[in-house]
PyMOL CGO cylinders between C-alpha atoms (Angstrom):
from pymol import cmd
from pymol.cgo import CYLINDER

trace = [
    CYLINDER, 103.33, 124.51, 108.64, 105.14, 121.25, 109.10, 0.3, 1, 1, 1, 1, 1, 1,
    CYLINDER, 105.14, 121.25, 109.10, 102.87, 118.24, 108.07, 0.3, 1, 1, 1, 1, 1, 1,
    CYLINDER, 102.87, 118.24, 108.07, 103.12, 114.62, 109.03, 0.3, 1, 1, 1, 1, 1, 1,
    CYLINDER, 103.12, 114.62, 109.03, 100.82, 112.30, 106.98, 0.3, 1, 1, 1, 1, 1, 1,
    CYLINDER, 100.82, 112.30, 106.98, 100.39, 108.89, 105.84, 0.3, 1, 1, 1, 1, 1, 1,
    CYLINDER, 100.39, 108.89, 105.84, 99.83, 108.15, 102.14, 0.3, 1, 1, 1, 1, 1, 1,
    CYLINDER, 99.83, 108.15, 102.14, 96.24, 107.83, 102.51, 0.3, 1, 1, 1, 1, 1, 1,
    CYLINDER, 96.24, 107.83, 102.51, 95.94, 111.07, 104.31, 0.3, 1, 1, 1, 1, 1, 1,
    CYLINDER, 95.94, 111.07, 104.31, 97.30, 112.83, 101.33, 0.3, 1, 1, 1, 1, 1, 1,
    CYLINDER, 97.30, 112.83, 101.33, 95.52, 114.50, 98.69, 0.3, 1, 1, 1, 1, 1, 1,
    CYLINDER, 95.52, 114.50, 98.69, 96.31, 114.06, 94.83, 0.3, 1, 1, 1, 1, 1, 1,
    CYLINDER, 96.31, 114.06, 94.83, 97.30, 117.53, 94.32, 0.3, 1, 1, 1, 1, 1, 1,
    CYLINDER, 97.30, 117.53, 94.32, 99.81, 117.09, 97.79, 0.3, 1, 1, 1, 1, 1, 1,
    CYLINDER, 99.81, 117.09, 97.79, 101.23, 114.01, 96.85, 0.3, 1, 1, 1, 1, 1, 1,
    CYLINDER, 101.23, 114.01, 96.85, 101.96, 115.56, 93.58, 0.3, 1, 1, 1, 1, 1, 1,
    CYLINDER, 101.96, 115.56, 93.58, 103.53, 118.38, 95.22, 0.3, 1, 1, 1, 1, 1, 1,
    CYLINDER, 103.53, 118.38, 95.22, 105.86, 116.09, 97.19, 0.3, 1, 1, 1, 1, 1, 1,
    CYLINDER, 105.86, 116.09, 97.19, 106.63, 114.04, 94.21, 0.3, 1, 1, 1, 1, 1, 1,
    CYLINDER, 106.63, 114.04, 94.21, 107.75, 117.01, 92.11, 0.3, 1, 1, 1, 1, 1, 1,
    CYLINDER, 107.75, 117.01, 92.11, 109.92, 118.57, 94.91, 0.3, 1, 1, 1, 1, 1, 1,
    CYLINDER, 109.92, 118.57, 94.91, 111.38, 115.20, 95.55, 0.3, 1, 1, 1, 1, 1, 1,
    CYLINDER, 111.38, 115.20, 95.55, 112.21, 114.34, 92.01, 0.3, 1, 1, 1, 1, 1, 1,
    CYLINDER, 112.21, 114.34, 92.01, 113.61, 117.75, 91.24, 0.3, 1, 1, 1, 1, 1, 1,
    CYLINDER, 113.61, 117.75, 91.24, 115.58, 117.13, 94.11, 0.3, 1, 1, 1, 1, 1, 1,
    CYLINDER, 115.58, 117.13, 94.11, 117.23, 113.88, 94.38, 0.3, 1, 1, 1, 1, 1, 1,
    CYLINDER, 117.23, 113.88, 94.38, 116.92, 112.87, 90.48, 0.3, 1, 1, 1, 1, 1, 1,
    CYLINDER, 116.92, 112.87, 90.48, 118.02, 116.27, 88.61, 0.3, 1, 1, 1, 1, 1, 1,
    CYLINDER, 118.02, 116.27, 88.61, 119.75, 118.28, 91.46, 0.3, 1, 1, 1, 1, 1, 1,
    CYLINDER, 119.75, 118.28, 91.46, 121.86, 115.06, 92.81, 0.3, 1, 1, 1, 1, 1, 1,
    CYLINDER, 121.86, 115.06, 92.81, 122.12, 113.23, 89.71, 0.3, 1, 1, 1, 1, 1, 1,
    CYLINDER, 122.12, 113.23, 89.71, 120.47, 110.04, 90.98, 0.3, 1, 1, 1, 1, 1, 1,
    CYLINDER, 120.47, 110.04, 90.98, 118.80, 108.34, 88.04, 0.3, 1, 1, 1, 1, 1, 1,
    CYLINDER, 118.80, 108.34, 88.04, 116.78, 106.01, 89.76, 0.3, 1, 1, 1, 1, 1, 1,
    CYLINDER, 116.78, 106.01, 89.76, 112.82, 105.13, 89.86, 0.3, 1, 1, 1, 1, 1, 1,
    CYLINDER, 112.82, 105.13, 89.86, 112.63, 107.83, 92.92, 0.3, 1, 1, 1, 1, 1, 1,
    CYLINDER, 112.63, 107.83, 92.92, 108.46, 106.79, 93.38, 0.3, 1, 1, 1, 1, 1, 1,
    CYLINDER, 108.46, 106.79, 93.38, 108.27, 103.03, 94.40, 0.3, 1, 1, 1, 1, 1, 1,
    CYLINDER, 108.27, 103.03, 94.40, 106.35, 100.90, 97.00, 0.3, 1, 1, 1, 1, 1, 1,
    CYLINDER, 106.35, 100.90, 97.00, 107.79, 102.27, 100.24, 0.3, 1, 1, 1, 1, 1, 1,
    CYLINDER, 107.79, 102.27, 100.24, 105.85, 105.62, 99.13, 0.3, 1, 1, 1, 1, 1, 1,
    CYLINDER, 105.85, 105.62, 99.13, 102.44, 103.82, 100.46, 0.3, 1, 1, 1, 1, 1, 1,
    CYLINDER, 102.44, 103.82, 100.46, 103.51, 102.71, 103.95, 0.3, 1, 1, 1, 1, 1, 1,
    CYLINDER, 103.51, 102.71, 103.95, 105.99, 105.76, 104.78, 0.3, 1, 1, 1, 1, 1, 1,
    CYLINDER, 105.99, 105.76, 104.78, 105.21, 108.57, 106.90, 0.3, 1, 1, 1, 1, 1, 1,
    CYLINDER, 105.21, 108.57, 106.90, 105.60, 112.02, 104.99, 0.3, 1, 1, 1, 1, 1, 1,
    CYLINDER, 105.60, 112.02, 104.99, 106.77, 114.66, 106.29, 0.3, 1, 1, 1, 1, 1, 1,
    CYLINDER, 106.77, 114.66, 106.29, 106.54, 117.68, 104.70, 0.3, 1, 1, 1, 1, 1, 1,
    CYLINDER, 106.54, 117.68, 104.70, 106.66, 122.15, 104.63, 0.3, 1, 1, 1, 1, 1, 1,
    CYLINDER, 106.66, 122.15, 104.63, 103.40, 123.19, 103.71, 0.3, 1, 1, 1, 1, 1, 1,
    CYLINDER, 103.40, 123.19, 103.71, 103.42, 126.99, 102.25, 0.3, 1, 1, 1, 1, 1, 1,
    CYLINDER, 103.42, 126.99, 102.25, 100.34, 129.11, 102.84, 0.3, 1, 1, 1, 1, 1, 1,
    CYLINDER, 100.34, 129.11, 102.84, 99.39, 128.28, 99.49, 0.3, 1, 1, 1, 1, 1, 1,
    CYLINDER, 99.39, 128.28, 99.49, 98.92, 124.49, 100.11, 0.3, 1, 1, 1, 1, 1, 1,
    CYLINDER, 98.92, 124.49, 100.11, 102.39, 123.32, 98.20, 0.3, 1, 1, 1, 1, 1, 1,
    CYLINDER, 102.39, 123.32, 98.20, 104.91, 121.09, 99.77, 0.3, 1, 1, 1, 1, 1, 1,
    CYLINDER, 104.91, 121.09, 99.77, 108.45, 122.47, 99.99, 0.3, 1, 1, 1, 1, 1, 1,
]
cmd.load_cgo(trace, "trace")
């Protein structure tokens, strides 16, 4: 189910879900060597795919 949630709506274990996924993506798929996790991370909205299982994809 698609999820829309501020940073202080998110559990550790999502956040670390999203993190992964988004790291794996943009830093080792795209090549973008870059601090991906920064500042904007607390005041953006996420939006995310959560699998029956509770991880973000």
């Amino acid at each position: 189910m698609w999820q829309v949630k501020s940073f202080q709506e998110l559990d550790a274990a999502t956040l670390f879900e999203i993190y992964k996924l988004r790291t794996r993506v943009f830093v080792v798929a795209q090549h973008r060597v870059y601090q991906e996790v920064d500042d904007v991370d607390r005041h953006a909205r996420h939006v995310f795919l959560q699998d029956s299982q509770g991880g973000a994809s």
